[in-house]
C-alpha positions in Angstrom: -29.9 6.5 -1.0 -27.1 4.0 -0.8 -25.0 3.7 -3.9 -21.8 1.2 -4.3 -19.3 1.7 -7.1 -17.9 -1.5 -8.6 -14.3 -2.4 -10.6 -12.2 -5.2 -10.7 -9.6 -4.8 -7.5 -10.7 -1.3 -6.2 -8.2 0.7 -6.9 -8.6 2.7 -9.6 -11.7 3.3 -11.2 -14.3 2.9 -8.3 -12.4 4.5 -5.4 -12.1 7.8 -7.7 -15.8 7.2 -8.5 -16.7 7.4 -4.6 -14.5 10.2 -4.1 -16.2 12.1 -6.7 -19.7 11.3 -5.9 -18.8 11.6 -2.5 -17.8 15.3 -2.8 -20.4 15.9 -5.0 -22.9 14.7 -3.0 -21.9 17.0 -0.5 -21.8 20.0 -2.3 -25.3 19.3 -3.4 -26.5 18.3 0.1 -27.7 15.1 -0.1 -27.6 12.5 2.4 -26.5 9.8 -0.2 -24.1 7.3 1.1 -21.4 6.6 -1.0 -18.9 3.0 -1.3 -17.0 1.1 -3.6 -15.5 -2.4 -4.0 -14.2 -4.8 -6.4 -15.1 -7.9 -7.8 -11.7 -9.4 -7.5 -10.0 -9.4 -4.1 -6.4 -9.3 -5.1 -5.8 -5.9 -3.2 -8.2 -6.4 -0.1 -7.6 -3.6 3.0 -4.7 -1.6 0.1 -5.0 2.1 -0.6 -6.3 3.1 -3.9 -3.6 3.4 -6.6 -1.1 6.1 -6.8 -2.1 7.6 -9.1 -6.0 7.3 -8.4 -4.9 8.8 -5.5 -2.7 11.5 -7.2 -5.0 12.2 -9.6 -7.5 13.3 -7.3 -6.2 15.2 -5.2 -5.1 17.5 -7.9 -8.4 17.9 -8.1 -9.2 18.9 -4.2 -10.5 15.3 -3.1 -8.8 12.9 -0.9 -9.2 9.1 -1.5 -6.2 8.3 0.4 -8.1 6.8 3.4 -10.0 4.5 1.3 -9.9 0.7 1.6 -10.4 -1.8 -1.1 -12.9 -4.7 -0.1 -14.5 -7.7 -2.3 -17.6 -7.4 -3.7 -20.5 -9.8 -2.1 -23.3 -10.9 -2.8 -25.2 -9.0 0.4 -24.1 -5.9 -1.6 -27.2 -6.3 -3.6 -29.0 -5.6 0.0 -27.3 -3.3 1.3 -27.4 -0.5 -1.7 -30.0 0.9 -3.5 -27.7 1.1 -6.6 -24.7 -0.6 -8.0 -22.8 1.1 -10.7 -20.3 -1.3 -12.7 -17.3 0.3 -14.1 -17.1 -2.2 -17.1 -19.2 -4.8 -18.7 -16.9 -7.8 -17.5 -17.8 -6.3 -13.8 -21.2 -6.4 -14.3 -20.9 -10.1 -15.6 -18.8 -10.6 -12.3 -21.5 -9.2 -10.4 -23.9 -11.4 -11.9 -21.6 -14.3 -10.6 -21.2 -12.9 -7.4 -24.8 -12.1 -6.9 -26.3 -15.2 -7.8 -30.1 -15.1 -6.3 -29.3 -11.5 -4.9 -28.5 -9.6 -8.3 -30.6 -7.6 -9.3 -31.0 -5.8 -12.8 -32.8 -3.2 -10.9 -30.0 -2.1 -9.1 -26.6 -2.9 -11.3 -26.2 0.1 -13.7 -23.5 0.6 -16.4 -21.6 3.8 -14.6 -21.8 5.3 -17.9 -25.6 4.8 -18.4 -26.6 7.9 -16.7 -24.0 9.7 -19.2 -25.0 7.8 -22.2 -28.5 6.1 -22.0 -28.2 2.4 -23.8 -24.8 2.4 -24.9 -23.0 -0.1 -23.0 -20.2 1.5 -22.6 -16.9 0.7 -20.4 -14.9 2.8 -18.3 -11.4 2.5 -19.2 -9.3 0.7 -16.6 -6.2 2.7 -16.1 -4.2 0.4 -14.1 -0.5 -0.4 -15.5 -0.9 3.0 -17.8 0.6 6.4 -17.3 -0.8 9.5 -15.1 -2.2 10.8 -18.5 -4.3 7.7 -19.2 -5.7 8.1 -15.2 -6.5 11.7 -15.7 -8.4 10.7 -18.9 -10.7 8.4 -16.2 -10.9 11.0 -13.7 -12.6 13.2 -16.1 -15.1 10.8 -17.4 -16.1 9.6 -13.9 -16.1 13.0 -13.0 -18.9 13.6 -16.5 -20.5 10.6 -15.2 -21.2 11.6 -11.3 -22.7 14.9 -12.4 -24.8 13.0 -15.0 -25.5 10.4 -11.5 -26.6 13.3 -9.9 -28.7 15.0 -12.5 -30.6 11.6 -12.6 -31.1 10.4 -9.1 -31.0 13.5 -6.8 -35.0 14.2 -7.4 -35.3 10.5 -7.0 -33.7 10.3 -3.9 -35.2 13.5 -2.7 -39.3 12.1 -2.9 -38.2 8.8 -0.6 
């Protein structure tokens, strides 16, 4: 399975979302490949964020290597699922998309952690350490709730 995580400039929010999956997609040994990118490509070929970066390697995982690139439109046929951090980036997506989107694929992150609530994953850039923790712990909710759903899937391809 091929799954691509999705924020604004991929910098905060998705590249600690493919860190996370990443590690614990390993742990559970699954042959998922994880990415992430952002709809806006303000901070194309940059690190993640400091603090993104910080942040998660007080928590064992290294994101330093990562690479923000622009969402495209091939994206939808390239992965198998496309998690949007917020609501505005799934309407970006849409944009982006055009004739490739597909509702099939692009998922609220949150979904798999709360089933039809629409809900947004706060976007920590410009705030303090505190408020990127605060994300690193939900994503982190979120990825196990990811895996819970979607390891059987991938498992019977």
């Amino acid at each position: 399975m091929k799954i691509l995580m999705v924020c604004l400039g991929n910098i905060c929010r998705s590249p600690i979302a493919e860190g996370i999956l990443k590690d614990k997609v390993a742990k559970a040994s699954l042959t998922w490949i994880v990415d992430s990118a952002g709809t806006l490509d303000f901070h194309n070929g940059e690190q993640p964020h400091h603090l993104s970066i910080k942040v998660c390697l007080q928590n064992g995982i290294d994101i330093s290597t990562q690479k923000s690139r622009p969402f495209t439109k091939k994206d939808f046929l390239d992965y198998d699922l496309i998690f949007a951090m917020a609501n505005d980036v799934l309407y970006d997506m849409k944009k982006i998309g055009k004739e490739n989107f597909s509702e099939e694929k692009a998922i609220l992150f949150l979904e798999p952690l709360h089933p039809g609530k629409s809900y947004d994953v706060p976007d920590p850039w410009g705030r303090n350490e505190k408020d990127f923790v605060e994300v690193y712990e939900l994503i982190d909710k979120a990825c196990d709730a990811i895996i819970n759903q979607y390891a059987n899937v991938s498992k019977s391809n």
